[in-house]
NUDREN-289293 format. One line per 10 residues: number of its first residue (from 0); their letters; for each residue x, y, z of N, C-alpha, C. Coordinates in steps of 0.2 Angstrom, whole numbers, plus 5000, padded with zeros to 4 digits. Atoms other than C-alpha are relative to their C-alpha. Layout:
NUM	a	X Y Z X Y Z X Y Z | ...
END
This chain:
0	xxxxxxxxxx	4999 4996 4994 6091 5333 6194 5000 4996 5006 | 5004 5005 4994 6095 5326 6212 5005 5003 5004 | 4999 4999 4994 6102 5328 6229 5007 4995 5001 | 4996 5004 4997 6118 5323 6233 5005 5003 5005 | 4999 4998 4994 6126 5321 6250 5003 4996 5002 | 4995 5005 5000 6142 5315 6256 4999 4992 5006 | 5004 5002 4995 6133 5301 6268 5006 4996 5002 | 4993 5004 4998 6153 5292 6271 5007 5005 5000 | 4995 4995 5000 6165 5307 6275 5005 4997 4998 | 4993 5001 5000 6183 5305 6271 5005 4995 5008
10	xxxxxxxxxx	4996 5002 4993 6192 5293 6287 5003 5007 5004 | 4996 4994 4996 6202 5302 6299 5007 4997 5000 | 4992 5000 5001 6221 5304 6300 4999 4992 5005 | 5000 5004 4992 6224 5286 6311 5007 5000 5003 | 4997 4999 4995 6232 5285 6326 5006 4999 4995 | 4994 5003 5000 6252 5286 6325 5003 5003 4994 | 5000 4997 5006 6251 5296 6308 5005 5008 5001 | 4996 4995 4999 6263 5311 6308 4994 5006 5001 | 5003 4991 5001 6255 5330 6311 4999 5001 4992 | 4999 4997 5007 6249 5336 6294 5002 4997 4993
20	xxxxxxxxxx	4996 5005 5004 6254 5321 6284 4994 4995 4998 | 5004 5006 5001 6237 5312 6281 5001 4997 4994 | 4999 5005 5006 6238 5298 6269 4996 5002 4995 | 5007 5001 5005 6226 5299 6251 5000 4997 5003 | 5008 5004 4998 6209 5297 6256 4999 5001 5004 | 5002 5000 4995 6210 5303 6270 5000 5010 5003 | 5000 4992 5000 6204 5322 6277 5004 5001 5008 | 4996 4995 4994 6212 5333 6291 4991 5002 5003 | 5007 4998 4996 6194 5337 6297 4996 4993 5003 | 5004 5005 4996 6184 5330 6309 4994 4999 4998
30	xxxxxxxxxx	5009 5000 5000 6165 5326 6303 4995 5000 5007 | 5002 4999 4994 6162 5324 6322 4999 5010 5002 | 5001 4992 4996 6162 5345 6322 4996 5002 4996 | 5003 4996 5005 6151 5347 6307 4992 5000 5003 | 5008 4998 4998 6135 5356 6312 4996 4994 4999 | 5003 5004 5002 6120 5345 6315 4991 5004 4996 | 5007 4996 5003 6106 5359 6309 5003 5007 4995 | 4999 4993 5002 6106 5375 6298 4996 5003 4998 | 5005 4999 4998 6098 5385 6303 5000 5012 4998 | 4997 4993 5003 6106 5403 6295 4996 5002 4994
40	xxxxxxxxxx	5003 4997 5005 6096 5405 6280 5003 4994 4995 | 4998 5004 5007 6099 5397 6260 5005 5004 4996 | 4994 4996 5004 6113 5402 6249 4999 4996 4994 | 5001 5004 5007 6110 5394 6231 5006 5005 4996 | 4994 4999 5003 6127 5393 6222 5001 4999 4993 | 5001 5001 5007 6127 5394 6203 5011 4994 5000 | 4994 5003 5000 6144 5381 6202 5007 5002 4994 | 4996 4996 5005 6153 5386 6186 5004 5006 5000 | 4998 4992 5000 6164 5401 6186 5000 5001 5008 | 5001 4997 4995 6159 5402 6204 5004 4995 5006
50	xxxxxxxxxx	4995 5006 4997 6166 5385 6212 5004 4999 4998 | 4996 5002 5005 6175 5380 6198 4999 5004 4994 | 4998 4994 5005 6185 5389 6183 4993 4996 4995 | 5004 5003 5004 6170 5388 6169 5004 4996 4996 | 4997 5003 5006 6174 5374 6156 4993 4996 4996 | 5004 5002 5002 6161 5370 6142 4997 4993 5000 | 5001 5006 4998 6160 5351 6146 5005 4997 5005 | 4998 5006 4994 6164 5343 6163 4999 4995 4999 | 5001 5006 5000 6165 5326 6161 5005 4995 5005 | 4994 5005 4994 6180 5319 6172 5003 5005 5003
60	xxxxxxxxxx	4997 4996 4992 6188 5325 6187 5006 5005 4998 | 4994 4994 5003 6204 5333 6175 4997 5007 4997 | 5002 4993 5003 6192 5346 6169 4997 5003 5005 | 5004 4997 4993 6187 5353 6186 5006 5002 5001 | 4994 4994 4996 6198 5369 6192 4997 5002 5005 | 5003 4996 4995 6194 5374 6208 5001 5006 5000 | 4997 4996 4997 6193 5390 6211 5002 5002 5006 | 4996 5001 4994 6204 5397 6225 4996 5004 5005 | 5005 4998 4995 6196 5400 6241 4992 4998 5002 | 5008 5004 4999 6180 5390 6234 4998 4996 5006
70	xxxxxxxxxx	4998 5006 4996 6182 5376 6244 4998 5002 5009 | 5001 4996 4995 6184 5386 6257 4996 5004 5005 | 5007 4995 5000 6170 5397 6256 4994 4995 5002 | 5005 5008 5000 6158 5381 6255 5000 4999 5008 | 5000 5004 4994 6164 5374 6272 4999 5007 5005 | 5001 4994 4994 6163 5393 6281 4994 5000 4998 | 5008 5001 4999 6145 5394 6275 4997 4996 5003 | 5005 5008 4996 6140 5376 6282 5003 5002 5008 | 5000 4999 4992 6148 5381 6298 4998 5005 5003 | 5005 4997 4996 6140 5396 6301 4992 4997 5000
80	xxxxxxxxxx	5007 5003 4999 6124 5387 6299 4997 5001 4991 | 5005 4999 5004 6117 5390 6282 4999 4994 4994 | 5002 5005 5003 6109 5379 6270 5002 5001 4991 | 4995 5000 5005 6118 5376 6252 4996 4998 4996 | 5001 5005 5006 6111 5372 6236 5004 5002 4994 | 4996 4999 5004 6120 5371 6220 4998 5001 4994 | 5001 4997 5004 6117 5377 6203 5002 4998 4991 | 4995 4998 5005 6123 5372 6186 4997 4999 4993 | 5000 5004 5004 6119 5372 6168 5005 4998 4994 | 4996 5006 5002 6122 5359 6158 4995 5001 4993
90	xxxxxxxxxx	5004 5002 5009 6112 5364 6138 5005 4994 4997 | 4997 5006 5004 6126 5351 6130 4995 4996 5003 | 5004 5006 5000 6113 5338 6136 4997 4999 4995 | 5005 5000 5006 6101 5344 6124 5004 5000 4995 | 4995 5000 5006 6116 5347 6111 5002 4992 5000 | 4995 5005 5000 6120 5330 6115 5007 4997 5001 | 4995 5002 4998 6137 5331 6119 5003 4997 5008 | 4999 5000 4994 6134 5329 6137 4994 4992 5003 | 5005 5003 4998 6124 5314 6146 4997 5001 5006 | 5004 4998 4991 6112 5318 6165 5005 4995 5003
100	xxxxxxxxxx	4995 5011 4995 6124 5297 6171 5007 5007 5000 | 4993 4997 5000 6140 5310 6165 5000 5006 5006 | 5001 4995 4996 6134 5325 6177 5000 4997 5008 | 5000 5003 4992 6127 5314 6192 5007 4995 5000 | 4996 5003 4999 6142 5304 6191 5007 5006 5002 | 4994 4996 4998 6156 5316 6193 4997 5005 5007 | 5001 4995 4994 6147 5326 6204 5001 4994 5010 | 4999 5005 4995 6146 5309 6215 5006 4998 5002 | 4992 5003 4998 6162 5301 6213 5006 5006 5001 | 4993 4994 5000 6173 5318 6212 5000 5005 5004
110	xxxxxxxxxx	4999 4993 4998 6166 5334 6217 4997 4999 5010 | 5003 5003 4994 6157 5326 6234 5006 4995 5005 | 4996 5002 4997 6173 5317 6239 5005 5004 5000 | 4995 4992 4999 6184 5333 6235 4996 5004 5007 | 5001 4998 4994 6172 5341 6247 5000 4999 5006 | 4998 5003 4994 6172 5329 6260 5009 5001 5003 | 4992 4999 4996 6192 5330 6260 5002 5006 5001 | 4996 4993 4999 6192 5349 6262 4994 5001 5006 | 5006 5002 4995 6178 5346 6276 4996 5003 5000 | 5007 4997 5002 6164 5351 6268 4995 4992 5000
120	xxxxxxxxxx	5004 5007 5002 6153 5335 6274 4993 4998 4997 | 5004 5001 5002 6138 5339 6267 4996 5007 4995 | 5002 4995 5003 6128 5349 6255 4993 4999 5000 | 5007 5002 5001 6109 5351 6252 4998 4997 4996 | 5001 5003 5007 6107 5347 6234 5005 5002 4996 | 4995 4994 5008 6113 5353 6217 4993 4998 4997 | 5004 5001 5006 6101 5354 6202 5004 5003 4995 | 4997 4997 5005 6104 5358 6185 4994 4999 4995 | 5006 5001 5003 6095 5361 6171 5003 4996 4993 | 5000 5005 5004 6096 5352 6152 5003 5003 4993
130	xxxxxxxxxx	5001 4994 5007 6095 5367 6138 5001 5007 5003 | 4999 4994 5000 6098 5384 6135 4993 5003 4997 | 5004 4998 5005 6082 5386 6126 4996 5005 5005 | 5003 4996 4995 6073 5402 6133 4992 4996 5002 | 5009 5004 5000 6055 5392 6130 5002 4997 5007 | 4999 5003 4993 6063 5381 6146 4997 5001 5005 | 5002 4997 4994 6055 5383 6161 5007 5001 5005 | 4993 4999 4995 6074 5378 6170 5006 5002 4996 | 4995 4996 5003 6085 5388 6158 4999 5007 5004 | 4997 4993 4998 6093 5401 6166 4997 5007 4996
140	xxxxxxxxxx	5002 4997 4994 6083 5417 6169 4994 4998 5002 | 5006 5002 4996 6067 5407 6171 5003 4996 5007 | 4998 5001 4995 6067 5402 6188 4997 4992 5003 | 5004 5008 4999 6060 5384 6185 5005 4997 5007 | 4996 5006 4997 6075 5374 6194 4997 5005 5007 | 5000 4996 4994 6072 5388 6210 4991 4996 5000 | 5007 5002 4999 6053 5381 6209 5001 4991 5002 | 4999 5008 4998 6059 5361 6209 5002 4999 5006 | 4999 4999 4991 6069 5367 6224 4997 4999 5004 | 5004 4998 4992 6055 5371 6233 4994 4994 5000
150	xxxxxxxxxx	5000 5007 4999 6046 5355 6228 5004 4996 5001 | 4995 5005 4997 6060 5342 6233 5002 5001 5004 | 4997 5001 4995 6067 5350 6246 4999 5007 5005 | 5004 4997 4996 6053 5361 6254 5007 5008 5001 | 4997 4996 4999 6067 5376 6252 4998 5006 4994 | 5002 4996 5002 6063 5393 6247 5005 5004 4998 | 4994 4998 5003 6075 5404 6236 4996 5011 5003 | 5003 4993 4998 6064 5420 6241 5001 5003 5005 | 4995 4996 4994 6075 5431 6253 5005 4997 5001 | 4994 5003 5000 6089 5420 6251 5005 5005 4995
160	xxxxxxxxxx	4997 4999 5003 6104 5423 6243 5001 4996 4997 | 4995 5006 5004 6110 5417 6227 5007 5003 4998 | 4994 4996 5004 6129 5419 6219 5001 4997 4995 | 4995 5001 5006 6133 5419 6203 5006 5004 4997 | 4998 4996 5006 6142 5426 6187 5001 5003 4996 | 5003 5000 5005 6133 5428 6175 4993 5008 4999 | 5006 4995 4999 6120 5443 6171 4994 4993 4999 | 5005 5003 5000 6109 5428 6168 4998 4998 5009 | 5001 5001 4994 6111 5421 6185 4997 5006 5005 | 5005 4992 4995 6106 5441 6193 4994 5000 4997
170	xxxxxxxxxx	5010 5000 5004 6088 5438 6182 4997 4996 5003 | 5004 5006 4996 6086 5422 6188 4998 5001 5007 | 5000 4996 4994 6089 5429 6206 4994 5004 5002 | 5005 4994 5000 6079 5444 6203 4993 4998 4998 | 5005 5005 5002 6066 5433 6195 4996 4997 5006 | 5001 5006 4996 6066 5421 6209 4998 5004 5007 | 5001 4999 4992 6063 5434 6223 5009 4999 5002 | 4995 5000 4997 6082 5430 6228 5003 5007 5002 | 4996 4996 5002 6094 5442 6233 5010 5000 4997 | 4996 5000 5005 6107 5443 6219 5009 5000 5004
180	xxxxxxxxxx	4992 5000 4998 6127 5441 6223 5004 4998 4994 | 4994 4999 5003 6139 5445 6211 5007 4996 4999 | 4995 5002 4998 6155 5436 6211 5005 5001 4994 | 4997 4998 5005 6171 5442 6200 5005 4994 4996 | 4994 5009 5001 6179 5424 6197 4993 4999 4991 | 5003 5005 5004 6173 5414 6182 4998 5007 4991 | 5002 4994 5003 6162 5429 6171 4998 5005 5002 | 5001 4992 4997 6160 5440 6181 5001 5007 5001 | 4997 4994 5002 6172 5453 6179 4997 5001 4996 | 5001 4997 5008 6166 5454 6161 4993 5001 5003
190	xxxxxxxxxx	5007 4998 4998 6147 5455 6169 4999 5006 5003 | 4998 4996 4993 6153 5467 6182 5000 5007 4994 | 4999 4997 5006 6160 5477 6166 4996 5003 4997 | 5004 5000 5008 6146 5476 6151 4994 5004 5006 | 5009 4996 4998 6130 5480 6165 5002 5004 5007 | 5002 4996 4994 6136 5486 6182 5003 5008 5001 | 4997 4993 4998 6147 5502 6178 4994 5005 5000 | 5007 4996 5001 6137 5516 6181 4996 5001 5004 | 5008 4998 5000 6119 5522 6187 4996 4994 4995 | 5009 5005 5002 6106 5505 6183 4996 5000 5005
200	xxxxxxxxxx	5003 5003 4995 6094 5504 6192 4998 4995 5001 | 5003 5006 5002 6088 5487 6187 5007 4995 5003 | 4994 5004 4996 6105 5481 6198 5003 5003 5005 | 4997 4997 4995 6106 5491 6210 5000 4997 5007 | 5000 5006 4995 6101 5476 6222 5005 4997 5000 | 4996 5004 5001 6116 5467 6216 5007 5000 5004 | 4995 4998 4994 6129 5465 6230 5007 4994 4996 | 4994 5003 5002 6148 5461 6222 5006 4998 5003 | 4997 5003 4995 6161 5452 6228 5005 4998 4992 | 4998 5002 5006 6177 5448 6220 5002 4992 4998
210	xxxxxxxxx	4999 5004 5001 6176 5431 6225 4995 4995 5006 | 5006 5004 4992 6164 5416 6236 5005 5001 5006 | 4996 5000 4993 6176 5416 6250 5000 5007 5003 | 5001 4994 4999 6175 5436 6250 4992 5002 5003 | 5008 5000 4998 6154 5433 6252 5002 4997 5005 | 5000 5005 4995 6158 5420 6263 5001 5003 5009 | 4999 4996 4994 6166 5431 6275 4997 5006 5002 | 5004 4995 4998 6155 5444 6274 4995 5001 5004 | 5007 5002 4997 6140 5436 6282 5002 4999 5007
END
């Protein structure tokens, strides 16, 4: 688990460069307008299905699909003020197929420099957890990794919101004190589906949306 934060934004168009023509490498956003506090609350974003299309194993930058209007959503959150963390599991660790160097490396070298170029200059952290085993304390719906949160980086998941996809993600939530957000990208539809039609009352806090960008601008 750990904290990554883009601490060398993307350049700026240089002088003499066409309108809307900036070279690779380089962002259309200023870093100079990116808030310097955030001060709106937390938002803990399950990444998978949510940011990007799920894929069982992310290991290089060709298997990351943005989803549309993610990117989007990210940078209207941080500029209304609110504080960002990011969410993902990653059980192939414990199966082996995956290594912790392949997760913080992609997240480093790719997903942190895609969001600097869509002017998202910073985030709070990410965490992830290892396994799916329920014994886990940070398998999704125990709410271990929301407890590492609040050791590492003194943030508290209790009256925040989180979004995910997943009906695990709404347990974790509900677990964690959060309030629960739906999103219909990724698994959702199919969660939306299987538990929310209907009269539950054990979801009746769960606020849906058909997309982060659609949350994004609701707040």
């Amino acid at each position: 688990m750990g904290r990554f934060k883009s601490n060398q934004p993307p350049s700026q168009v240089p002088q003499g460069m066409p309108d809307g023509s900036p070279p690779p490498g380089y962002s259309i956003y200023n870093p100079e307008d990116w808030p310097k506090e955030f001060n709106a609350g937390l938002i803990g974003i399950d990444r998978d299905g949510v940011i990007n299309e799920w894929k069982n194993i992310i290991r290089k930058y060709e298997d990351v699909r943005w989803i549309p209007g993610s990117l989007e959503a990210i940078r209207t959150l941080r500029l209304k003020g609110y504080k960002i963390m990011m969410f993902a599991d990653q059980p192939n660790i414990h199966k082996g197929l995956l290594k912790p160097e392949d997760v913080d490396k992609i997240m480093n070298n790719f997903y942190m420099k895609e969001f600097g170029m869509n002017g998202i200059f910073s985030i709070d952290g990410f965490l992830y957890n290892t396994s799916d085993d329920p014994r886990d304390q940070f398998a999704k719906p125990n709410t271990g990794m929301f407890q590492r949160m609040k050791q590492m980086y003194k943030m508290d998941i209790k009256g925040a919101y989180y979004v995910g996809d997943t009906l695990e993600d709404i347990k974790m939530a509900q677990n964690g004190g959060a309030k629960p957000v739906l999103v219909r990208t990724g698994f959702g539809a199919k969660t939306e589906k299987e538990n929310f039609k209907g009269i539950n009352s054990k979801y009746k806090d769960v606020q849906i949306f058909d997309n982060l960008l659609d949350f994004a601008n609701s707040l």
